[in-house]
N, C-alpha and C positions, 0 to 999 in steps of 0.2 A: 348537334354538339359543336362549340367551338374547336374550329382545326388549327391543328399543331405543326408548325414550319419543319421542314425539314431539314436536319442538320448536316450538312456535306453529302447532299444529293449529287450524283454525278453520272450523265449520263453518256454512255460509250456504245462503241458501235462495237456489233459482234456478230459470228456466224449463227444462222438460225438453230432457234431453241430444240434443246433437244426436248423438251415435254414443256404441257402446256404448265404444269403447276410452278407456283411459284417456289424459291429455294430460299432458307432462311438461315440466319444464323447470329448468336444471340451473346450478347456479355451483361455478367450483374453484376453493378456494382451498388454500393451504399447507399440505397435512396431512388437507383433509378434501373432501368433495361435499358438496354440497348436494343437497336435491332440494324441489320444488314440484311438488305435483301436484293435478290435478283429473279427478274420476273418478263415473261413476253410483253414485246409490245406488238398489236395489231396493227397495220400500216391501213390507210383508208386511201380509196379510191381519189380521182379527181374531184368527183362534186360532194365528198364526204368529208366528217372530220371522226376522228377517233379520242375519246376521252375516257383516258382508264387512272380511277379514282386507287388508292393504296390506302389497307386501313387495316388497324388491330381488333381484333374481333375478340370479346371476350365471352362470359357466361351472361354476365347482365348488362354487358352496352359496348358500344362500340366504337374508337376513335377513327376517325375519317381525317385525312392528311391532302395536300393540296393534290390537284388532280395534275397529269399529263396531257396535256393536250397538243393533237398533230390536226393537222388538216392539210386535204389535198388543194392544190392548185385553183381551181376553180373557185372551190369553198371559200376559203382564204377571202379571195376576189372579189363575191359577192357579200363576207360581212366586212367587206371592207365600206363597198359603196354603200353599202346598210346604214352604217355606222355615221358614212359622211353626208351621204341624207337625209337624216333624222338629228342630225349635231346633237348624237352621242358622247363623242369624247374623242377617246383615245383606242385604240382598238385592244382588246384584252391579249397580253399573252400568248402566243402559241409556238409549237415548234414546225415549220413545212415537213411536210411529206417526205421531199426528199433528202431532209438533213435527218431524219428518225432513224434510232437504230433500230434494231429490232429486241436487243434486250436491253433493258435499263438496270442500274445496280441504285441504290441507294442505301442511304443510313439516318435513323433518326433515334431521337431520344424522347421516353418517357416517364416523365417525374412521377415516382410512387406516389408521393403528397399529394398532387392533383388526379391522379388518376389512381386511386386507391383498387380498384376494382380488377386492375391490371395484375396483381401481386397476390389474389383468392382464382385459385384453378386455371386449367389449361385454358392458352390462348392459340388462337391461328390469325396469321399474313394471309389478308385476301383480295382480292384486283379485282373490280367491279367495271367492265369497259362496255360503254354506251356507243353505240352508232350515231350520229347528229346528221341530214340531211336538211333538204331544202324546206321539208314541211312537216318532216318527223323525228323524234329518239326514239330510241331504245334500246335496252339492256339486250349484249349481244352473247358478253361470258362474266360467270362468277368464277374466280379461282382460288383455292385455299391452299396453303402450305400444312404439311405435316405439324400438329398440335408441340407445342414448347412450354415454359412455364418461366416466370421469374422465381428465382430462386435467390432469399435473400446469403448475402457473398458471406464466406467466414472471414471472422473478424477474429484473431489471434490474442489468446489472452493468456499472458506472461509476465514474469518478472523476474530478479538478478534473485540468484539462488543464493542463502545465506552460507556465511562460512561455516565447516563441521568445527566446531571450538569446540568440541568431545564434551566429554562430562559434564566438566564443570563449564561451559558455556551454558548447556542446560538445564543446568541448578540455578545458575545466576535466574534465571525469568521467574523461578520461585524463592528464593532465598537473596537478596538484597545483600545482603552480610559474605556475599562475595561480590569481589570487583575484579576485571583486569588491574593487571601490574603497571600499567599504563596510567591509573589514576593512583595511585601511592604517593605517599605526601609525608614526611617525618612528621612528630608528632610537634608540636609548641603548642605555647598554654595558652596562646590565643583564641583556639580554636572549642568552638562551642560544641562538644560532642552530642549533647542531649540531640541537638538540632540535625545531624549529621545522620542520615537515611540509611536504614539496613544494619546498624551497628548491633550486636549482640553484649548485653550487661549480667553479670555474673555476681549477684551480691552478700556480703561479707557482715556477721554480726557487728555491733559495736566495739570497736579496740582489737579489732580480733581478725588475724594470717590465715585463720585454717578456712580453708573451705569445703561446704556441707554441702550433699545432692539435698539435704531434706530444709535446706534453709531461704525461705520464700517459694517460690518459683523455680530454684535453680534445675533441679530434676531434667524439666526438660531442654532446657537451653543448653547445658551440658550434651544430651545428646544428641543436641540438633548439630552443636559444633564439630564434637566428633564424627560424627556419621557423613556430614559434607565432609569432613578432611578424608577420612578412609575409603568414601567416592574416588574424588579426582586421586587418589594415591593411589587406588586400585587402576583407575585410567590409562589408556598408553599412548592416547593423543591430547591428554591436558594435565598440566601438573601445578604442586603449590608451588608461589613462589618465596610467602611473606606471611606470614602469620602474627597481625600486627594487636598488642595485647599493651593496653594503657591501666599503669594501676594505679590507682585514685585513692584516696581521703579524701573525708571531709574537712570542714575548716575548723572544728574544736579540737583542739588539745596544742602544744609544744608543733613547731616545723620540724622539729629534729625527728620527733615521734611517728610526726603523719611520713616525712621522708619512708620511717624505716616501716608503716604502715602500707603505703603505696608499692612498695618496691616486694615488700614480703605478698602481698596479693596479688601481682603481677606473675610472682615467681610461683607464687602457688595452681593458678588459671595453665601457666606454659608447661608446671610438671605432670597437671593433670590430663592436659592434651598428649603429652608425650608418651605417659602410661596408658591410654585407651587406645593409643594409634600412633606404634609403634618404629613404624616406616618415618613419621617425621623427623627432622634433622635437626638438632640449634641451629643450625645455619639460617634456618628456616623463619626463627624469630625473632620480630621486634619489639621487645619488651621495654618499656620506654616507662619513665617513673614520675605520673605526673602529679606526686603531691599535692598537695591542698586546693581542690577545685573552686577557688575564687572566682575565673571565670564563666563559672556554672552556676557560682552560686550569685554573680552581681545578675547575670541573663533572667536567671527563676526572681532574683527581685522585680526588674523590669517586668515580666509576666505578669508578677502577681499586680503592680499597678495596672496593666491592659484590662486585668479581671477586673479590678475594680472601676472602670472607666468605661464597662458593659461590652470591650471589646470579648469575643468570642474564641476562644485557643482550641485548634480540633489539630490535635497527633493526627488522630486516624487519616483525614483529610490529607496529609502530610508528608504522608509515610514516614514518620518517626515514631520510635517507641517509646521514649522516653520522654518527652516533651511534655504531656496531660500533666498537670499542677492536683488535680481531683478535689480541689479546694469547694467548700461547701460556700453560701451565702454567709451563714455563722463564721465561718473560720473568716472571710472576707473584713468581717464586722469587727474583729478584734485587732486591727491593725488597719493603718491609715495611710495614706499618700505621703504627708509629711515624714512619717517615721521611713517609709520608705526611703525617699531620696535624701533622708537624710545619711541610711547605711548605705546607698550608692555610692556618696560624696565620701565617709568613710575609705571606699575600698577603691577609689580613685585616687584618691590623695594621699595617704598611709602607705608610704611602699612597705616598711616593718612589717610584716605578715604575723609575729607575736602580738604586736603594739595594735595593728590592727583588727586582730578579732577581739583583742581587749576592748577598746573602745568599741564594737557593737556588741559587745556584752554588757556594757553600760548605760545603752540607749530606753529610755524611756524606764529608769530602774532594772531592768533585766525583765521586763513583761516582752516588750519588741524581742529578745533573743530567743524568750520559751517560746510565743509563739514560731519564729523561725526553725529551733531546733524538733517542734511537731511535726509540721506540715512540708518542711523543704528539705533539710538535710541527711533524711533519713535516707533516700536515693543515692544520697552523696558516699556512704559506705559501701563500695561494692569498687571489683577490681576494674571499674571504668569500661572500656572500647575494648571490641575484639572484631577486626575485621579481618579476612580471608583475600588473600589477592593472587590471583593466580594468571597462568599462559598456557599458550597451546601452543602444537605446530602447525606450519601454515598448511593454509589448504589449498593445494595448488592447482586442483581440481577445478575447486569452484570458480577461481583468476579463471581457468582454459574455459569453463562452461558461460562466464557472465561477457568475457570476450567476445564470444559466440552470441551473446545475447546482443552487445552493441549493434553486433552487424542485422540483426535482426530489426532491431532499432531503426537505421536508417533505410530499413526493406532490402539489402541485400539476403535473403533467405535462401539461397541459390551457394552462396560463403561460406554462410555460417554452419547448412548442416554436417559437410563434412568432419568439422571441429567439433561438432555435438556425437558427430556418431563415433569419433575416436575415444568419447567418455560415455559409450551406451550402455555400462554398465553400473556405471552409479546413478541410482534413479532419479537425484535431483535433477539429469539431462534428461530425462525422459517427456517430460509435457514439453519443453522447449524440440523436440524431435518431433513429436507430432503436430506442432506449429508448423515448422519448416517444412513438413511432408506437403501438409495441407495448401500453404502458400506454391509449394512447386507442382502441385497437381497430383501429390501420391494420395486420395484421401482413405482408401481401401489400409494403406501402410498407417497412416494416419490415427487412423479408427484405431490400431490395434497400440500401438504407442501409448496414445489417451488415455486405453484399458488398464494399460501397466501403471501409467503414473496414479489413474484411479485407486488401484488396489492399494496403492503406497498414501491414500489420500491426501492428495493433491487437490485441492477445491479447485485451480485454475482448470484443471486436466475435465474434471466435472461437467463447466462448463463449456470448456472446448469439445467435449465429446456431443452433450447435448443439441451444438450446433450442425454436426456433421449426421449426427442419426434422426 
């Protein structure tokens, strides 16, 4: 087998061995062992030399390391003249006699990756030391160290513990139609709701305030509303802060009318929330009056030209709900690109909001507006957006445990646990506690830590236990 150099071999002089075996002592790290060891050395006569090979002995092979070599005086002497009689060279290496200690200490390193065989079952340190004379070798002692093993090192697996944002931080991962207060934004009519993620629609017959559970869909969006708001109200580390409710017309009839349409189905959505869940406050909403959704209804034009140009519109894909056009290849066929951009150019140019649905009521004899008023603005009666925007209080917890985690970070583990076990009651500290146990050598404390974050399922803690059992 090719031999492996020895890394910061160093040899010292010491009083004699107290037993013949050699003494070992081992570090794992990522990829490799280490090894330390301290071992007799045989001292040889004058016309002898002593040569004691150090090697890892495993279950299927064995790595052999440079050997020590001492030789007495005489020995010495005669491969010297050997060597310069025969124009050998150079004469090999060795240590005299009388500069040998009697124990040698050494350290070397072995790569898992090449020596794979090292890192399956117990290994032993063993010293193979050969006699060499004038005209003979031989093997004079074998010595083995007590059996060790590589043991691959734990490797600490963690991350910064999310904040408790109570309730309603936990609705948001399922319900979109809540946001922190942090992103709220007043309403203007620039803004494309349809496109707008998580918003909940609430929709309203034609010309008509009152609103019905039995009309479309409404049933359950209604309850989906309520039921998140009477969530976080019930809450007492998250609260609403903004209950923000846009009510919309479409673009047929009078401005005056859609005004007093928009505003009465806004106010109807805010009374209805108030009577099912009763804890909310007006304070609480913003009921914004976005009459005549023009700029929903120039967007859904654009669309429907992408349809017809084979581009593909997927909501789903999107996360919007209201986005899908459901437009058939028939419906496609009954309206053209040109009529298209002709009523864009309309609702661009036309600031008159009367003057301008006049004129695309116009368009193409009034066939361009029936199909429009089919297929697109029937969406457009409904009391528009309803988004949920809420806060929490801070968690001051999670600041003191992910502090703790930094230090973890830069391998101070030794730092950080005291800072974790001043929050060993709240279990998101708990897998980061059995990190730190493990890194300072508690792995017994460790084990049981792991257990705990386990029961709380923790997938980190999972695998940090699997490493240690």
């Amino acid at each position: 087998m090719k031999k492996l150099t020895i890394i910061a071999a160093a040899l010292l002089t010491a009083g004699a061995a107290s037993a013949q075996q050699p003494t070992v002592t081992t570090e794992n790290r990522m990829g490799e062992l280490i090894v330390h060891y301290t071992t007799p050395l045989k001292q040889p006569s004058l016309d002898y030399a002593t040569i004691l090979t150090p090697m890892l002995c495993g279950q299927t092979d064995t790595l052999r390391l440079e050997p020590y070599v001492v030789r007495g005086r005489r020995n010495a002497k005669k491969l010297k003249r050997y060597i310069a009689l025969n124009h050998l060279g150079e004469v090999p290496e060795y240590m005299p006699a009388k500069e040998a200690p009697e124990t040698i200490e050494g350290t070397f390193t072995v790569p898992i990756s090449k020596y794979p065989w090292a890192a399956k079952g117990p290994l032993t340190f063993a010293t193979q030391t050969e006699c060499e004379g004038c005209c003979k070798s031989e093997i004079v002692d074998f010595s083995q160290s007590n059996p060790f093993a590589y043991k691959v090192p734990f490797a600490p697996i963690y991350g910064f513990v999310p904040d408790n944002t109570g309730k309603a931080g936990a609705l948001e991962k399922d319900f979109p139609v809540l946001e922190h207060i942090s992103k709220y934004r007043p309403y203007d009519n620039s803004r494309i709701l349809r496109k707008e993620k998580g918003a909940l629609y609430v929709h309203f017959p034609l010309d008509k305030i009152t609103l019905r559970r039995d009309f479309r869909d409404n049933d359950w969006r209604l309850d989906r509303i309520c039921d998140i708001t009477s969530q976080i109200m019930a809450d007492s580390t998250s609260n609403v802060q903004k209950i923000q409710i846009i009510g919309m017309a479409s673009i047929e009839g009078t401005v005056d009318h859609n005004h007093w349409l928009a505003q009465g189905r806004g106010k109807a959505l805010k009374d209805y929330v108030r009577k099912q869940v009763p804890s909310v406050t007006d304070a609480m909403f913003d009921v914004a009056d976005g009459c005549e959704a023009w700029s929903e209804f120039r967007d859904q034009l654009n669309d429907v030209r992408l349809l017809k140009q084979g581009q593909r519109l997927d909501a789903k894909a999107l996360g919007v709900e209201a986005y899908d056009l459901s437009l058939t290849d028939e419906d496609l066929a009954q309206i053209t690109v040109e009529e298209i951009d002709k009523c864009i150019n309309i609702i661009d140019t036309e600031s008159n909001l009367d003057r301008r649905e006049k004129l695309v009521r116009q368009l193409n004899g009034g066939k361009t507006y029936r199909f429009m008023q089919r297929t697109l603005l029937a969406d457009q009666r409904n009391s528009g957006y309803l988004r949920i925007y809420w806060d929490y209080i801070p968690d001051e917890a999670a600041k003191r445990i992910n502090a703790a985690i930094e230090l973890m970070q830069k391998g101070d583990y030794a730092a950080a646990l005291p800072r974790l076990m001043a929050e060993k009651n709240d279990p998101r500290a708990w897998n980061a506690i059995g990190c730190c146990q493990a890194m300072t050598g508690n792995e017994a404390e460790a084990i049981n830590w792991f257990k705990k974050a386990v029961e709380q399922g923790n997938q980190d803690a999972v695998k940090n236990l699997q490493q240690l059992q």
